[in-house]
C-alpha positions as a LaTeX table, in Angstrom:
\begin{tabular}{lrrr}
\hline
Residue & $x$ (\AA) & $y$ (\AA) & $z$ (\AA) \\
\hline
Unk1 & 178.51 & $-37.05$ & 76.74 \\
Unk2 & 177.34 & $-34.78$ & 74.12 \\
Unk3 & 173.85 & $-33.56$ & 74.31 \\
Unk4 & 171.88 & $-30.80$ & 72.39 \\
Unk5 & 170.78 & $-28.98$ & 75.64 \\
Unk6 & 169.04 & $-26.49$ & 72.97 \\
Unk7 & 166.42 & $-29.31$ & 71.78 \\
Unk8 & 163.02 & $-28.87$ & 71.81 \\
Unk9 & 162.36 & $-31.12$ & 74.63 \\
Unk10 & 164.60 & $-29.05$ & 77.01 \\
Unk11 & 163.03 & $-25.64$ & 75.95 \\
Unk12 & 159.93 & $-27.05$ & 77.11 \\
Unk13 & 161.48 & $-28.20$ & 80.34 \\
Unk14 & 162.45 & $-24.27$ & 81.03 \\
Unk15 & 159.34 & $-22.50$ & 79.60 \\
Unk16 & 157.25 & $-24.80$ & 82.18 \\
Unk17 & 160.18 & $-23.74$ & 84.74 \\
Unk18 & 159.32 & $-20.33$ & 84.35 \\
Unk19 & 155.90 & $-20.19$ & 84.50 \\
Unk20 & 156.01 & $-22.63$ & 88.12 \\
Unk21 & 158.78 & $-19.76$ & 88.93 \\
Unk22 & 156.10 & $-16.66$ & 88.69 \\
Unk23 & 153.04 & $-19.05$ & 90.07 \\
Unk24 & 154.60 & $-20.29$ & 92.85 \\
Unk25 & 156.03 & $-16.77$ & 94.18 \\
Unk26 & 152.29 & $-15.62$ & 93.25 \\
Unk27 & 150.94 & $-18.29$ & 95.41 \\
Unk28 & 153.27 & $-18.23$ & 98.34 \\
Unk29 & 152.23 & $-14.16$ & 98.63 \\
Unk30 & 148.74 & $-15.61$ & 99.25 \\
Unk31 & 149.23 & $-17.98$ & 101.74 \\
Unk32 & 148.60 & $-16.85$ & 105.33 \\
Unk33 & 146.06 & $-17.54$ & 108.07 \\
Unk34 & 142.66 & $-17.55$ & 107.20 \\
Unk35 & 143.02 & $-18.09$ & 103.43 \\
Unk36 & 141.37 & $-20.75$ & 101.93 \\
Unk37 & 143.02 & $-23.92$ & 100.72 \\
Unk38 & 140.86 & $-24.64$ & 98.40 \\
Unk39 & 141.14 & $-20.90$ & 97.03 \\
Unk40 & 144.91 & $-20.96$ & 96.94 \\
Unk41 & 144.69 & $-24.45$ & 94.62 \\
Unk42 & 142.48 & $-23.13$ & 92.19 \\
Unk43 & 144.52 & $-19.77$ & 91.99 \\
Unk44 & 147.70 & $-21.57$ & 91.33 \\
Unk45 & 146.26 & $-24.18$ & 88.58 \\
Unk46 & 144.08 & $-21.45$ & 87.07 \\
Unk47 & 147.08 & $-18.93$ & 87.10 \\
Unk48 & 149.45 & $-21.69$ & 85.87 \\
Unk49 & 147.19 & $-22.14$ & 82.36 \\
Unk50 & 146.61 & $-17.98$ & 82.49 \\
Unk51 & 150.28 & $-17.81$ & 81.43 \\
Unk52 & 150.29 & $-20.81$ & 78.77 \\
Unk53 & 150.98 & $-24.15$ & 80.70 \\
Unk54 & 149.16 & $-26.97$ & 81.77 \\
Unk55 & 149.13 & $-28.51$ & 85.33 \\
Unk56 & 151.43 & $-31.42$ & 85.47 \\
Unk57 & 149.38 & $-32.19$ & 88.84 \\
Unk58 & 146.68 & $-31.20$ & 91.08 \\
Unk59 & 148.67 & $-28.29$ & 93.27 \\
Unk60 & 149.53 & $-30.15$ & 96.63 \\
Unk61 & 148.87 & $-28.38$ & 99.86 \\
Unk62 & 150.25 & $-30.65$ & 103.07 \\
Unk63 & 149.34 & $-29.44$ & 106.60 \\
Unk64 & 152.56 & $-29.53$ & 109.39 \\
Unk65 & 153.12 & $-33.68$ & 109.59 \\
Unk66 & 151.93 & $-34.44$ & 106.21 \\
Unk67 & 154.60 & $-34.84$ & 103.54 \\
Unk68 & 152.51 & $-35.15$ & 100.12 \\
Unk69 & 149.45 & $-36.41$ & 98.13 \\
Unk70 & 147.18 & $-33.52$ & 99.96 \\
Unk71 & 145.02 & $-31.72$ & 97.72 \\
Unk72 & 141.70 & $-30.04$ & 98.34 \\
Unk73 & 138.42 & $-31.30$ & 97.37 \\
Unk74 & 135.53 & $-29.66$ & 95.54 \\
Unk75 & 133.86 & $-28.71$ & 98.83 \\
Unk76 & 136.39 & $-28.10$ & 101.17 \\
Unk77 & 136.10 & $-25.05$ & 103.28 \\
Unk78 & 139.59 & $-25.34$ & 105.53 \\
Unk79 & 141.51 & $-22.45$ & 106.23 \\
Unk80 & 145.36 & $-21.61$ & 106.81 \\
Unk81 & 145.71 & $-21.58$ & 110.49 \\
Unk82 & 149.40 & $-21.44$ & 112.21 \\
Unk83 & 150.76 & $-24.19$ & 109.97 \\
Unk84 & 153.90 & $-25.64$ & 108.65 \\
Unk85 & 152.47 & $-25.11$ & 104.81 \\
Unk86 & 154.41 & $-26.85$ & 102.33 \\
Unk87 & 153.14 & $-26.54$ & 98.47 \\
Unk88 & 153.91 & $-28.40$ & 95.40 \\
Unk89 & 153.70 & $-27.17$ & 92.10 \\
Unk90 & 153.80 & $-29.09$ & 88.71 \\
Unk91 & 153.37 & $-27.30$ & 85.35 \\
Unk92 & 154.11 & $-29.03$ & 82.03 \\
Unk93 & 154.13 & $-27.57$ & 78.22 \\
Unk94 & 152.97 & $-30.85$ & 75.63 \\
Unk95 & 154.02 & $-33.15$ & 78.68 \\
Unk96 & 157.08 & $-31.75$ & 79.52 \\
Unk97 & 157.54 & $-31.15$ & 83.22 \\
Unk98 & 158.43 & $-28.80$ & 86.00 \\
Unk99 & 158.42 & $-29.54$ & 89.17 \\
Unk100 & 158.98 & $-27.23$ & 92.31 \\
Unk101 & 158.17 & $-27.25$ & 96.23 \\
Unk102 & 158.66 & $-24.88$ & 99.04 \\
Unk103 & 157.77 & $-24.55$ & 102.58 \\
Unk104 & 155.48 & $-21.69$ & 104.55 \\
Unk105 & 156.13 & $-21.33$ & 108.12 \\
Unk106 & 152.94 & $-19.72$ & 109.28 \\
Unk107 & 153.83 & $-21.04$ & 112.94 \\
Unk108 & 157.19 & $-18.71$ & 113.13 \\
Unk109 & 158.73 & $-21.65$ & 114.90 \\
Unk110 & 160.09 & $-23.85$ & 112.50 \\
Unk111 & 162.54 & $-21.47$ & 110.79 \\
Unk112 & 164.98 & $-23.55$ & 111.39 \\
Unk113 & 163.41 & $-26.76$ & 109.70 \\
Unk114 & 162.51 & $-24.77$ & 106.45 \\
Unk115 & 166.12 & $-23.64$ & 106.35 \\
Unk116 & 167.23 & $-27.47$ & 106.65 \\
Unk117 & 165.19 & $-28.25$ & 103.18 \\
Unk118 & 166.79 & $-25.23$ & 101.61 \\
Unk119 & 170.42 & $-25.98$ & 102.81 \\
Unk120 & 169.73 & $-30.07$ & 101.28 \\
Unk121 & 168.79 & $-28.84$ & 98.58 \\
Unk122 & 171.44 & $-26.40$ & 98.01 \\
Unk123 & 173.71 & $-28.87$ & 98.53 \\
Unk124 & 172.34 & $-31.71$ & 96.06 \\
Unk125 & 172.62 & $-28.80$ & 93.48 \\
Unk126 & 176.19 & $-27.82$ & 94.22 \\
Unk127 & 177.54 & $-31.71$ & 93.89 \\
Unk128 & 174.92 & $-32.70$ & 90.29 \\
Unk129 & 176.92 & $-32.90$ & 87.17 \\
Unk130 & 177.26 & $-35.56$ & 84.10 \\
Unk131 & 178.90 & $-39.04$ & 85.89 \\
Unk132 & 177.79 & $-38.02$ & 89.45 \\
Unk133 & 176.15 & $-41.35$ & 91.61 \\
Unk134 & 172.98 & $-40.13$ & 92.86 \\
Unk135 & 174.68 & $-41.77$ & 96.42 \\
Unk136 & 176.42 & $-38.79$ & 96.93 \\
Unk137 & 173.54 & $-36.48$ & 95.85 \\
Unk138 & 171.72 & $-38.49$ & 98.68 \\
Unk139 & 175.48 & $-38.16$ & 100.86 \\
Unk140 & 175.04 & $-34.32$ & 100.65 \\
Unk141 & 171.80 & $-34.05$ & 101.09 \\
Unk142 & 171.78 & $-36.22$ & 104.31 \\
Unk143 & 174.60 & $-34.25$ & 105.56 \\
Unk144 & 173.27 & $-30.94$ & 105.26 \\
Unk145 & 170.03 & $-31.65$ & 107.10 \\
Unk146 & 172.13 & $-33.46$ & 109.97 \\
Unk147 & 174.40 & $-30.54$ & 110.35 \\
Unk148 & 170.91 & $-28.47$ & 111.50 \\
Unk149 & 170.16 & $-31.07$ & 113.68 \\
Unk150 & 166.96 & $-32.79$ & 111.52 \\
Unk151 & 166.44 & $-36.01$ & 109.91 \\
Unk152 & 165.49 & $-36.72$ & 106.32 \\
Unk153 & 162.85 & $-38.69$ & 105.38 \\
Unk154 & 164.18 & $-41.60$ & 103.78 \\
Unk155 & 161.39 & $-43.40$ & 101.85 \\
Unk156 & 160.24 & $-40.21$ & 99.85 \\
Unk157 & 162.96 & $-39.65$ & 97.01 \\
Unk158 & 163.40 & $-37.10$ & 94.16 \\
Unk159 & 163.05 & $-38.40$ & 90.63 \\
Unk160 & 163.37 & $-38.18$ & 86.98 \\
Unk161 & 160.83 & $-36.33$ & 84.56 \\
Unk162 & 159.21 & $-38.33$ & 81.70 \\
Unk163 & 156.72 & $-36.93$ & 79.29 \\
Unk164 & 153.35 & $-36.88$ & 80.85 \\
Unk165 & 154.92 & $-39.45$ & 83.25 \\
Unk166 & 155.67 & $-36.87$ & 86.32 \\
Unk167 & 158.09 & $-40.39$ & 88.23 \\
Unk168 & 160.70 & $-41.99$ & 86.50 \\
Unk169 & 163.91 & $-43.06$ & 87.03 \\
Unk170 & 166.18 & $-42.15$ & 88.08 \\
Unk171 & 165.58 & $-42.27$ & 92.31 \\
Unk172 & 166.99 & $-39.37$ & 94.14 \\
Unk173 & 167.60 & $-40.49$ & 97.76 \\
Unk174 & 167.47 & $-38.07$ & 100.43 \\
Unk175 & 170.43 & $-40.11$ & 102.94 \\
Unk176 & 173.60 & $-41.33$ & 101.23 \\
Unk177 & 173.16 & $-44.98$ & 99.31 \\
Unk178 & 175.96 & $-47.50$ & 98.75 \\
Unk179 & 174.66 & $-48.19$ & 95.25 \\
Unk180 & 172.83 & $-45.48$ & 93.54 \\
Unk181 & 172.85 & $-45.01$ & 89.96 \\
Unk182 & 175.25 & $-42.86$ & 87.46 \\
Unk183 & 173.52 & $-39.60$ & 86.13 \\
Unk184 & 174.37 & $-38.27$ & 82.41 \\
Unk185 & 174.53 & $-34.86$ & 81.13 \\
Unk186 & 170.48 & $-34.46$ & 79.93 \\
Unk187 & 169.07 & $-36.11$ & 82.82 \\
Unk188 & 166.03 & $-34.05$ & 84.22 \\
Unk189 & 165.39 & $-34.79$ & 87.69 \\
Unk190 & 163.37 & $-33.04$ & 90.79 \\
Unk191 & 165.57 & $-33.20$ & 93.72 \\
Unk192 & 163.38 & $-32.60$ & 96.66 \\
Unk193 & 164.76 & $-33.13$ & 100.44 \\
Unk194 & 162.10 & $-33.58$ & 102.85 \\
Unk195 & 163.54 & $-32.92$ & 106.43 \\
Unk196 & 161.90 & $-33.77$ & 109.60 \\
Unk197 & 162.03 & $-33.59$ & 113.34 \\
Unk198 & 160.57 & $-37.28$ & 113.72 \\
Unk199 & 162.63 & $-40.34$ & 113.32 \\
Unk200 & 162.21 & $-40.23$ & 109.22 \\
Unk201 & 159.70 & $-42.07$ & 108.06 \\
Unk202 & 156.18 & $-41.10$ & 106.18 \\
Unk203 & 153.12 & $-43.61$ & 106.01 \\
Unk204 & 149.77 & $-43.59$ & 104.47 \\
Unk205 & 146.66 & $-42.06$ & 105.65 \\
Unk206 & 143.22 & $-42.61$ & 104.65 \\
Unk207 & 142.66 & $-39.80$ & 102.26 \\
Unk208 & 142.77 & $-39.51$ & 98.81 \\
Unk209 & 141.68 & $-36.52$ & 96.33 \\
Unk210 & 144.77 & $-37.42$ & 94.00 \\
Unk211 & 144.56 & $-40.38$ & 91.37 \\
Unk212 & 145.89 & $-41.44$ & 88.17 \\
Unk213 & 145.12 & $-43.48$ & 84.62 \\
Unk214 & 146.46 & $-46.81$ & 85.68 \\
Unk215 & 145.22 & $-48.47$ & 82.28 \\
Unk216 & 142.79 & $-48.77$ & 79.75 \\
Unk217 & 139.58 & $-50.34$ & 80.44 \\
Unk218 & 135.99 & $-50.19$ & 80.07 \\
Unk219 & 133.03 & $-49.63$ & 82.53 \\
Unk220 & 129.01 & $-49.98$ & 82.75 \\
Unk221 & 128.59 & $-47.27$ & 84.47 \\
Unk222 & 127.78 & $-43.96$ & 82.54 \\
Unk223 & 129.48 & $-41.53$ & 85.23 \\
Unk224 & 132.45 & $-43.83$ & 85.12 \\
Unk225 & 132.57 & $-43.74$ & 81.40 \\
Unk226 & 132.47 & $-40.26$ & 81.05 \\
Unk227 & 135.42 & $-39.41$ & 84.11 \\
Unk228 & 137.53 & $-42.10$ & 81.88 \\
Unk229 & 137.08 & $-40.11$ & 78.76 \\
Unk230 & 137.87 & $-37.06$ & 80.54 \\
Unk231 & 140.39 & $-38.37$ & 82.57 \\
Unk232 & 142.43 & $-39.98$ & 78.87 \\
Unk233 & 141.67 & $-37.07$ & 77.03 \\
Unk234 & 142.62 & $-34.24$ & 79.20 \\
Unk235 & 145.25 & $-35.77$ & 81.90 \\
Unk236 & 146.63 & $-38.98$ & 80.08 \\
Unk237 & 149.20 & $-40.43$ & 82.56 \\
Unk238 & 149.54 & $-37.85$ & 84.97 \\
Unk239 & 147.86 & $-37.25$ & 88.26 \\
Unk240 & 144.54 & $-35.40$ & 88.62 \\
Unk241 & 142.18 & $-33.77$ & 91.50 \\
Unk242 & 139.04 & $-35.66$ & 92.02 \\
Unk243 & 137.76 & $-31.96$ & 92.04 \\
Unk244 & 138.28 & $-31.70$ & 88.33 \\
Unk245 & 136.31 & $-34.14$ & 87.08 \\
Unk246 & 133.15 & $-32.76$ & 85.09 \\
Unk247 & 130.59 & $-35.71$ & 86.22 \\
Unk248 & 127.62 & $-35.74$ & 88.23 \\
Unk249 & 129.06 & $-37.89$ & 91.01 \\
Unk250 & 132.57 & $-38.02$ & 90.61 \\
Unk251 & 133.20 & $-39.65$ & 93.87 \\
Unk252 & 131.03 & $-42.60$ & 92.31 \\
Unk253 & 132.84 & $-43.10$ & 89.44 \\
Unk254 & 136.32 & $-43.03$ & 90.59 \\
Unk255 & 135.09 & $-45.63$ & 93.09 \\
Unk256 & 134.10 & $-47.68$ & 90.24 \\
Unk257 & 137.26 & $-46.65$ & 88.41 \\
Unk258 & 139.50 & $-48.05$ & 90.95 \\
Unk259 & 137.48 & $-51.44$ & 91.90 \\
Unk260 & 137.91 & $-51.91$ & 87.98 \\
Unk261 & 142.09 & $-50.86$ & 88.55 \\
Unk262 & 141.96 & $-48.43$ & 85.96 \\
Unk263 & 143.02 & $-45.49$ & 88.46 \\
Unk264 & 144.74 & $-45.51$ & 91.36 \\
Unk265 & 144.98 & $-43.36$ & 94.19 \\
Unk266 & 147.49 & $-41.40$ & 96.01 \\
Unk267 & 146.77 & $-41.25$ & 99.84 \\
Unk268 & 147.82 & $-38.51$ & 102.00 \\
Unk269 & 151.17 & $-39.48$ & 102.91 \\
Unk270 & 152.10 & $-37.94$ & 106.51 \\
Unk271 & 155.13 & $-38.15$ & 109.70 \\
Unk272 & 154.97 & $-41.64$ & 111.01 \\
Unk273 & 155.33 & $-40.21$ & 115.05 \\
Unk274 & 153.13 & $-36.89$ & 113.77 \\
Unk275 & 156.13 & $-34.65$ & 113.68 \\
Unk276 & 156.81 & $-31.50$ & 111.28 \\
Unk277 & 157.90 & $-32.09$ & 107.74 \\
Unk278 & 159.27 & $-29.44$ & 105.57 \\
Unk279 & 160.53 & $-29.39$ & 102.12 \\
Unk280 & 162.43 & $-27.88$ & 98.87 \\
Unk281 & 162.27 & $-28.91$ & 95.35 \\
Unk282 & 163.90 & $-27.68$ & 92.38 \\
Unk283 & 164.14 & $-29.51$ & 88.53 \\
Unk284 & 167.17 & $-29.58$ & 87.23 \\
Unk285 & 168.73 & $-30.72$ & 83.99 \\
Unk286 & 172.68 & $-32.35$ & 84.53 \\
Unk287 & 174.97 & $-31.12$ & 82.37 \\
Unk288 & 178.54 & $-31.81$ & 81.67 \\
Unk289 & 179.76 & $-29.99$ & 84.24 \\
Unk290 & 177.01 & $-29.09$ & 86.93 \\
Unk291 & 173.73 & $-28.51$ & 86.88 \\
Unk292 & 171.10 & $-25.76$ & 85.17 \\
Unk293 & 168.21 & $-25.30$ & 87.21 \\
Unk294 & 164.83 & $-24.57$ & 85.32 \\
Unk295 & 162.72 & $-23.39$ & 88.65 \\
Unk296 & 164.69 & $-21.11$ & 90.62 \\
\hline
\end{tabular}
């Protein structure tokens, strides 16, 4: 399959790739105990539009069991402790994305599990290329983070990168698949293996600082209004920090946002049995014979 890997579209794909390169080894120098969570976020999204991007989504911070969807909010005062630390970055140049995760062991005890991720993903890498089944992406992935003794987590998946749409298709499972579907030389996807030492599964917790434009709509209230018009003009379709919204009670008008189902939010998503989960994430675009990674 022919495609002009030197389009415009792609270029933007690996400027974004470098700048998450330098702000996420900028970030990860900053993280140890007593730091500030809320510090690091703002650091990372602030550095992230220093060097020319934009944030693709608010920087993700998730605490030993939890998986994703953790962000701080505007008044959050919690420190690093000894933690599992995983962080996700997303930076995007005129909505096109790059997307890259990595884990922190703060505890010194879970080399081991951070190593997993990294092996998984190494492996997914090493077996992308045009015609692949994104099976036996999953396939390798699984078997790398059995080989260390870990389980994936099998309902979080990698993905495909839209403009300003930060999920689409196609899935990347993280456990081999009987019927996956056939990638194609320009394909951009995030491969991200998240390994555990619980049985595998994440669920839903009660908070949410993350949300997202669901749809157009209209509202009474005027704090409402003026997060919407904030929200279309400045984020569009991809996800945002309650923190960033310039309204008098932001809290307020996403509440009245969502009851009208014009956002929706993104709980915490943590370690069904409350076990460690770490993880690695990489974009990559498939070409016709491998791979070419924009966020090493």
């Amino acid at each position: 399959m022919a495609v002009d890997l030197d389009a415009e579209q792609y270029e933007k794909h690996r400027e974004a790739g470098e700048i998450l390169t330098q702000v996420r080894s900028e970030t990860v120098d900053r993280i140890e105990v007593g730091a500030s969570h809320l510090e690091i976020a703002e650091f990372a999204e602030n550095r992230i539009r220093e060097l020319g991007g934009e944030v693709a989504f608010p920087l993700n911070i998730s605490i030993d069991e939890e998986a994703a969807h953790r962000t701080p909010a505007a008044d959050e005062r919690t420190t690093f402790g000894e933690d599992l630390v995983n962080i996700d970055i997303g930076v995007h140049i005129d909505g096109w994305i790059a997307d890259s995760a990595i884990t922190v062991d703060l505890t010194g005890e879970h080399s081991d599990l951070v190593k997993a991720s990294e092996d998984a993903l190494d492996a997914a890498i090493e077996t992308i290329e045009d015609g692949v089944d994104t099976g036996t992406v999953g396939a390798a992935i699984e078997q790398a983070i059995d080989a260390r003794g870990y389980n994936p987590v099998v309902n979080l998946t990698g993905h495909g990168l839209g403009r300003y749409d930060q999920h689409t298709e196609p899935s990347i499972p993280n456990r081999e698949v009987s019927q996956g579907v056939t990638l194609e030389a320009g394909d951009v996807v995030a491969v991200e293996p998240f390994v555990t030492d619980g049985t595998g599964k994440v669920t839903e917790g009660s908070n949410e600082e993350i949300f997202m434009l669901e749809q157009e709509g209209s509202v009474r209230n005027r704090d409402a209004r003026q997060a919407l018009e904030q929200i279309a003009e400045e984020f569009k379709t991809l996800p945002f920090a309650a923190r960033w919204l310039d309204v008098r009670r932001p809290k307020m008008a996403l509440r009245r946002l969502k009851a009208n189902d014009i956002v929706h939010g993104y709980p915490v998503l943590k370690e069904k049995e409350g076990k460690f989960v770490s993880q690695k994430e990489h974009t990559v675009i498939v070409t016709d014979d491998g791979c070419e990674v924009v966020t090493r």
